[in-house]
Each structure stands twice: as C-alpha cells, then as structure tokens.
PASE-422033 format. One record per atom (N, C-alpha, C): x, y, z. Coordinates in steps of 0.1 Angstrom, whole numbers, plus 5000, padded with zeros to 4 digits. Last residue first. Layout:
// residues N
XYZ;...
This chain:
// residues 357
435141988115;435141968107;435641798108;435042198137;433642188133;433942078120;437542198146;437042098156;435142108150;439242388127;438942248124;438142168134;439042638114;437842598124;438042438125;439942788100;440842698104;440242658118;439042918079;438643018090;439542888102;438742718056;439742858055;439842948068;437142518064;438542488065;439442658066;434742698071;435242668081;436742618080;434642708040;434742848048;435242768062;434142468034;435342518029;435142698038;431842418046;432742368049;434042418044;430142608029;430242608047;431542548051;429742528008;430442618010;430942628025;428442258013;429842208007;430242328008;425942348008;426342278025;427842318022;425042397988;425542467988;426442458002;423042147981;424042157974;425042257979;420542297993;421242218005;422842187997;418642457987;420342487986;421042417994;416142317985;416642387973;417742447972;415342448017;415542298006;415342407992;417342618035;416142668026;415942548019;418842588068;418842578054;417742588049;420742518095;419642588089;419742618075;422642328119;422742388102;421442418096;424842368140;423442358136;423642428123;427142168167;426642268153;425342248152;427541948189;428242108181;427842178173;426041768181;426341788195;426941948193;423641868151;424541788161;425241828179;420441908136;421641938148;422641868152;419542048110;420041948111;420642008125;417142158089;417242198100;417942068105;415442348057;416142208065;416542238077;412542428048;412642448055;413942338063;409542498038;410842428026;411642468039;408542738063;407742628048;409642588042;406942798092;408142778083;407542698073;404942808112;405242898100;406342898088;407442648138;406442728130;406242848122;409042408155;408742478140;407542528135;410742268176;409242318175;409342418163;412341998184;412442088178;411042178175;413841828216;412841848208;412942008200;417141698211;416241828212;415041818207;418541478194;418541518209;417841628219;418541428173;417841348178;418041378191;417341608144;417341658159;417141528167;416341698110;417441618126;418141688136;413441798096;414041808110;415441758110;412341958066;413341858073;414041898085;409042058060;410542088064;410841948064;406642148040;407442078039;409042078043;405142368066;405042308048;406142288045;403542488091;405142478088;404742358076;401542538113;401742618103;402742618096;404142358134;402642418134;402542528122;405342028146;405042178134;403742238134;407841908168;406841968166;406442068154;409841608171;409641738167;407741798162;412041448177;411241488180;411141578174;414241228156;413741338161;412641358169;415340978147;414540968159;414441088165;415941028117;417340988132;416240998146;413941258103;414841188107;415741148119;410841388092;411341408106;412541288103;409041608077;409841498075;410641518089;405841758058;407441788067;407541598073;403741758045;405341758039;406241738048;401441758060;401941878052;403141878046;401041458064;400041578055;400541658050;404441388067;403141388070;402141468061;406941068053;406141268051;404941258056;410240978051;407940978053;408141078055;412441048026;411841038038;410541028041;413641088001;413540968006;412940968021;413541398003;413041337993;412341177994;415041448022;414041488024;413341398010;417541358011;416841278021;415641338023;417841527990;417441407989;416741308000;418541788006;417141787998;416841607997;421041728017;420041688024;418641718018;422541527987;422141657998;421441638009;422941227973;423541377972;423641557979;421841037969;421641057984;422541207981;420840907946;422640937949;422440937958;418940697937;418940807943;420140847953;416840487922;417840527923;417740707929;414540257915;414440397926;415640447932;415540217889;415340057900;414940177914;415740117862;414640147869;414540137881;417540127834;417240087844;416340207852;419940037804;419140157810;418240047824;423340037799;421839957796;421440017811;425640117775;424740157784;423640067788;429240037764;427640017762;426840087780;432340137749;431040147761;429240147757;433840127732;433140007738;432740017752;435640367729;434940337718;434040187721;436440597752;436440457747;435240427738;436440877761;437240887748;436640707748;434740857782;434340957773;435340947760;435940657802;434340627796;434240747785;438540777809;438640647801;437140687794;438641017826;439740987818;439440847804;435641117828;436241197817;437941127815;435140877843;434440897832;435140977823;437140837863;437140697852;436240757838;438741117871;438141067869;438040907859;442241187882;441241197874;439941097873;445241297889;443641297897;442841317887;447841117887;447041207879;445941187887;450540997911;449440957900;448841057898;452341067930;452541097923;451341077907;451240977954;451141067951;451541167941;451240677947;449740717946;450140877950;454240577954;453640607935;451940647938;454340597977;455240707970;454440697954;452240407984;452540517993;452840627982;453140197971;452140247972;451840347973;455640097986;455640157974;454440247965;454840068012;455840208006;455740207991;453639808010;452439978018;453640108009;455439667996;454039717990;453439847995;457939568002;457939688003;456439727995;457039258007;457339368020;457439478019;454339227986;455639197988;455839288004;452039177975;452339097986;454039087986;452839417947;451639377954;452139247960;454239517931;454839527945;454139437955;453739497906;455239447909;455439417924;451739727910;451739567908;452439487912;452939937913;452239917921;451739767921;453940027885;454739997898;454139907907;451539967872;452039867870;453139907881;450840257882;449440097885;450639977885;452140407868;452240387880;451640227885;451240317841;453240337844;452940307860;448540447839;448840277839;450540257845;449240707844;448740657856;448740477854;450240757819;450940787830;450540747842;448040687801;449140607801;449940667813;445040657797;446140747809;447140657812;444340557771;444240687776;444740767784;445840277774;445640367757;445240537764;445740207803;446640227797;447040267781;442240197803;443840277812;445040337807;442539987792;441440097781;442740187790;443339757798;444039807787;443239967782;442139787825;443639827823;444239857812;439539707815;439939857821;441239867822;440239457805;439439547796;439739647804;441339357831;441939357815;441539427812;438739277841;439739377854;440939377835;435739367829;437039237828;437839337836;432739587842;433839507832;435139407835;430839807852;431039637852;432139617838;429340077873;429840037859;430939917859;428240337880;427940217882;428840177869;427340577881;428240597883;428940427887;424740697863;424940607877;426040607881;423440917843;425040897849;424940857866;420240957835;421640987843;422340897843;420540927796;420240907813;420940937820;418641017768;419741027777;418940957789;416841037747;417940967747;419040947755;414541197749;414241057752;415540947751;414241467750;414741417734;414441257742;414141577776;412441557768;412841467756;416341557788;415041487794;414141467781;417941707772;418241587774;416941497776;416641967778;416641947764;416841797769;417041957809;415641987799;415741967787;419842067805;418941897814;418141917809;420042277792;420442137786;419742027792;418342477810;417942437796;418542307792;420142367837;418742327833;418642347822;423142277825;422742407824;421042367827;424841907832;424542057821;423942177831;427941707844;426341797845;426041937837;428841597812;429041677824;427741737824;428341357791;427841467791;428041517806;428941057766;428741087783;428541247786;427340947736;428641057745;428241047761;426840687732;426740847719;428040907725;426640387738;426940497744;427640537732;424640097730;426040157727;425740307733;422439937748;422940007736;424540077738;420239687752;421439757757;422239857747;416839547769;417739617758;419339677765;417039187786;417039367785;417739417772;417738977783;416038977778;416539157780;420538937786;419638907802;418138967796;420439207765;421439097772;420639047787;420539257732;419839257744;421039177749;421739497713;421139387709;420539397727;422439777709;423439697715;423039547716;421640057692;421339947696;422539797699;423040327693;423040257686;422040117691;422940527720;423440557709;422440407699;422440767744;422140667742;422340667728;424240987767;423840917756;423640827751;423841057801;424940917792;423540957783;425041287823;424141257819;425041157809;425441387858;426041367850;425041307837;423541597878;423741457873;424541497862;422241827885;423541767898;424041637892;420041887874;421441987867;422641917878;417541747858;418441737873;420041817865;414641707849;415941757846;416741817854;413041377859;413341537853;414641557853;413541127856;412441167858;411741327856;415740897837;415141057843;414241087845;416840627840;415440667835;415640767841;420240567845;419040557851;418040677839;422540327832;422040457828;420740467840;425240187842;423940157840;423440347844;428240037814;427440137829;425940137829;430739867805;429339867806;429239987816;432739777785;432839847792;431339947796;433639437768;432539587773;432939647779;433839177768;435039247767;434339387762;431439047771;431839057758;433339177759;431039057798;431638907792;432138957779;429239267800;430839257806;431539107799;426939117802;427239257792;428639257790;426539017826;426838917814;427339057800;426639247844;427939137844;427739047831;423939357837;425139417833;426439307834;422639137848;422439147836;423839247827;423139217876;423439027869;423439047854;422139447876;423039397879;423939257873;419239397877;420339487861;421639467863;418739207895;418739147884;419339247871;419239427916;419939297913;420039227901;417039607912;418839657915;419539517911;414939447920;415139467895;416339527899;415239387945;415339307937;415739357918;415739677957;416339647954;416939487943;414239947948;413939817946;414939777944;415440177956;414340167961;413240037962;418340277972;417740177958;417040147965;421340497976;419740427981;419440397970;425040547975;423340497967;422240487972;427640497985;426540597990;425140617980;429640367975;428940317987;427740397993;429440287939;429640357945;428840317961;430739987922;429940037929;430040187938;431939797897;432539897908;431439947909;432739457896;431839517893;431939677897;434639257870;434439337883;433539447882;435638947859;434639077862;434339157873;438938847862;437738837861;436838967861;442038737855;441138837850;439838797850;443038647890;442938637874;442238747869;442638647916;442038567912;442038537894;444738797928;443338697943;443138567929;445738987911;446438947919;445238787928;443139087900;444039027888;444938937898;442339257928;441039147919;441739067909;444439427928;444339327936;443539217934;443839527902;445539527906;444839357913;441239657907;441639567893;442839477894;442239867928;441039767927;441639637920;443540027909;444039987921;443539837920;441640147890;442340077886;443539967899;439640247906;439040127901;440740117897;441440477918;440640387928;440540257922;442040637898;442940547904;442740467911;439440727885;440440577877;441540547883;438540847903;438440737905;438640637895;440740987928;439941037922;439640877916;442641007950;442941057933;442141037928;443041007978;442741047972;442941047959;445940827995;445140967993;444740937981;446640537996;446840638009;446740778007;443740308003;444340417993;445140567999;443640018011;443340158016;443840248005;441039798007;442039808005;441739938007;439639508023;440239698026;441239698020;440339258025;439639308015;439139428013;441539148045;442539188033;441339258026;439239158062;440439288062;441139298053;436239028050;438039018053;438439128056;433639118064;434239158048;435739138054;431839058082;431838978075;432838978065;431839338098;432839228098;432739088093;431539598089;431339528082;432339418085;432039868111;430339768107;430739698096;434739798112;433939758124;432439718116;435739818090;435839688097;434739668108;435040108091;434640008078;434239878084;436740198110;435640228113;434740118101;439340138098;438740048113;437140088113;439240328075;439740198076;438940108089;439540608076;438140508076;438340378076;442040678074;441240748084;440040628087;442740568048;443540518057;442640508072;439940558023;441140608031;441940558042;439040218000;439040348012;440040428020;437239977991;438240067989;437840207990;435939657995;435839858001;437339897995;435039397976;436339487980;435839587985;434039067975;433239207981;434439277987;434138807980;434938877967;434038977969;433738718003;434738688003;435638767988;430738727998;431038808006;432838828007;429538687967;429938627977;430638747983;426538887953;428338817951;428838737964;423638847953;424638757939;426438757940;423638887979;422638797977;423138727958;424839147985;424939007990;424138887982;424139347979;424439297967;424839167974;422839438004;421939487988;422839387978;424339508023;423439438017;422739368011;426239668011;426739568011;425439458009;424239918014;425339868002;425739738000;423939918043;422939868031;423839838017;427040008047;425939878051;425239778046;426840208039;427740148035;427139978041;424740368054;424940408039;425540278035;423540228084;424840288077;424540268060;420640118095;421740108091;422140178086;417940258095;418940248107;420140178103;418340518068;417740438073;418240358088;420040708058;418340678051;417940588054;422240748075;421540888068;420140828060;424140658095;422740588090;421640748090;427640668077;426540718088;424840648083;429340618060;429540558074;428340608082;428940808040;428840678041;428840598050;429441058048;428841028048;428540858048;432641018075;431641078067;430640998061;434241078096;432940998096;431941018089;436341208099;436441108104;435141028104;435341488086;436641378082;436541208090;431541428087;433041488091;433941408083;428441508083;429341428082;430841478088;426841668102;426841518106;427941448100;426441918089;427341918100;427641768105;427541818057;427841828071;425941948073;426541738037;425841658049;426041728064;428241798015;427141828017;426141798023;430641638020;430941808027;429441878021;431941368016;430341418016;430141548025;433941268015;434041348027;432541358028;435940987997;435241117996;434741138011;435440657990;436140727995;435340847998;434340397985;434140397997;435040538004;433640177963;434340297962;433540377973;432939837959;433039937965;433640077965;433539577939;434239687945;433639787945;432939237936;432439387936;433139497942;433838987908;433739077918;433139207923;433138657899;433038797897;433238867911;
C-alpha cells in the first residue's frame, strides 16, 4: 500500500508567516517540527518510507527534499500548477499503477494535527482494509460543534464492520453549510466532518475518474503514455494546463455510488487559521497562548495569541486577541476572524505588494 501526500496550496490564512515560497506546510506552526514533517511521522510506523509520495509545486520541491530526506526524490512528484485535487490524486494513481500495479493508496492531506496519533493509525489500517472491497472510503470525524469551515459527510446505511469498527455507506457529502445547517447536522447525529482523508485501489479512482470527469481521465491517460519516458516533464507540462480544476469531492465522492464512511476520533484538527492554533496551543490561567518561542508579557489580557519570536511583546487589557510578527509584517487580529487572513492577501496581490507575499 501506498501513501500520498497532497502537499499543495499557499495557506493565505497564516500569512504573514506563510508565503509563496513557504507556505503553510513547510513551516513549524504546531510544534518544533514542520506541518509536513509530523505528517510523515505520524504514518511511518504502517507505510514504508520508500512508498510515501509528496505531491507538490515546482517552487516547494527542494524545500520538501530538504526536511524530508528519508523520502526518494523520485517520490516528489511535482505538479506543474495547481488543479485542484482530482488532478493531484489522479496523477498520484498514474505513478503508484506505474512503481507497482494496482494497489491501495492512501491520500492524505500534509497539514492535519492529530491528537492521538496511535487510534490515527489504527483507523487508518482499518480504512485500508475497507479499500480492499473495491470502496471508495473516507474518514468522517465526530463533531464536536457546528463548524461552518467544514465540509460535512452523511451517514447512510450500515456498511457491516471492518477492523471490529463500524462503517457505513455515505447519504450525501454536503459543502460547508450556514451555522443553522451545521447546527442542524450536529444535533441529528448523522453527519461528520469532512476529513479530507480518503483510501482506495489506484483502479477504483481512475475508473470512478473516468465515468465522471471523463475530460480529465483523456488527459491522465496522456500523461500515462508518457510516464519514464524523455518527453514526460513536457508532456505533463502541456496536458496539466489544460485539465479541469476540480475537486475529488464535488468531481467524483458526491455523484459515486461506493463510497463508504467510517467515523473516527482521533483529535483532529485542519490547522485551518490562526484561531486553531490558538486552539492547539498551552494556555495560561487566563487563556493567552504564546508560540515559536515568543516572549511575551500580559497584563489584564484574556485569551490572546502571541508570535513573536523576535520581540518581546507586552499586551494589556486586551481580550480574544491574535498578534503574529515576522521580519516584515505584522498581523493584528480579533480570534474569531482569523479565516479572513486570506483577504489581506488578495488585497496585497491586487496592490502588487509582492515582497509581503
């Protein structure tokens, strides 16, 4: 079996720390190792390191290599822009069918925290046998509340067990809702978020590919033809800008009729703003959170988020409160709009600020 990484995107709700050239993943945002790191970590222990794919931009390529030199170089594979991520997994699939046949592959996103990562392993192992039945598996997370930033998975039918866990058949998959809908979802007892996790036969996704986004299987299969040949980087090249930018959930997981769900526990947490790290961070008496080896002082100040690893910071009076510095920038924030980081940065592309980006 295999694991593939999905190692792309900018994370433009981090900045100022993230950037083009070093975005979130690459950075040690929840702990002293790198987002992508831990990742690897974390699943070391059931895949071998030799079938462990990153798939990633051109820009991030050496930077990958560098913190991860246990992981081949063939095993970067680059994507020479962007499409979103049934072109990513089906890429993937290409080279995993090419190394080794049709086997299981797992696709992982590189920016997760997991809070346990042993029961992370064992749903894991448990989703891969799921995958044997020619499935199209994902793993649902338990909601704790009603999160309007999540994607959400209905729970449908009963799927028998697999690895002693229940598994069920998938109702419908569900774009982030409206709080009243998250709230309705949460309390009815049938939904979960939308991990973004998801295990099957490198076959089973190309044939699902190719019944729903038959214009992007046309390409994939270019792209095959080409794979260890001399004109591969070019052909690649010309057929990945011509592919459909679309998702695996709304192009394939929403119309397939053999998608199962099996639900899980494991202290999941996208890392999706800087609210979240505040969320994943110690906390003193009063709330406030200090990261990256800040200094920092609070007085009369209820539940901030410091980074500052180069300034001492002095905060008072302040309550909910983010506060991120880099060598260049500073980013001040209310927790509860850190989701809105991602305007900043499109105002700086439009104001052609590129040395903040």
């Amino acid at each position: 079996m295999y694991a593939v990484i999905m190692a792309g995107g900018r994370g433009t709700r981090f900045w100022p720390r993230s950037r083009e050239k070093k975005p979130k993943h690459l950075l040690d945002i929840t702990g002293e190792k790198t987002i992508i790191q831990e990742t690897v970590d974390r699943i070391r222990p059931i895949f071998e390191t030799k079938n462990i794919l990153i798939v990633t931009g051109k820009k991030h390529a050496r930077e990958l290599s560098k913190q991860l030199p246990k992981i081949p170089l063939k095993n970067i594979i680059i994507e020479p822009e962007g499409k979103n991520t049934a072109a990513c997994i089906g890429l993937a699939a290409l080279h995993i069918q090419k190394k080794a046949g049709n086997k299981i592959m797992a696709v992982l996103p590189a920016d997760h925290a997991i809070g346990n990562p042993d029961e992370y392993r064992k749903v894991i192992s448990a989703a891969v046998q799921a995958a044997k039945r020619d499935a199209l598996v994902t793993i649902g997370i338990k909601p704790d509340s009603p999160q309007t930033g999540f994607g959400y998975i209905e729970q449908g039918d009963s799927g028998g067990k697999v690895a002693g866990r229940d598994i069920f058949r998938v109702r419908s998959i569900r774009e982030k809702p409206d709080e009243n809908m998250a709230r309705s979802f949460v309390q009815s007892g049938r939904f979960y978020w939308n991990s973004g996790m998801f295990f099957w036969k490198t076959s089973a996704i190309l044939n699902q590919i190719e019944k729903f986004l038959p214009d992007l299987h046309v390409g994939l299969m270019k792209i095959k033809n080409a794979l260890g040949k001399s004109h591969e980087a070019k052909t690649v090249a010309d057929v990945y800008k011509k592919l459909p930018s679309v998702s695996i959930d709304y192009g394939v997981m929403e119309k397939a009729d053999n998608v199962f769900v099996l639900p899980a526990d494991f202290g999941w947490n996208d890392v999706g703003s800087w609210d979240a790290v505040y969320e994943l961070a110690n906390k003193d008496d009063q709330g406030n959170a200090i990261t990256g080896g800040t200094d920092a002082i609070f007085e009369g100040s209820i539940n901030c988020l410091i980074h500052s690893p180069k300034k001492l910071v002095a905060v008072v009076g302040a309550t909910d409160l983010i506060v991120v510095e880099t060598n260049d920038s500073l980013l001040i924030c209310k927790k509860g709009f850190s989701q809105d980081v991602k305007i900043i940065v499109e105002k700086l592309e439009t104001k052609k600020k590129k040395k903040y980006l």
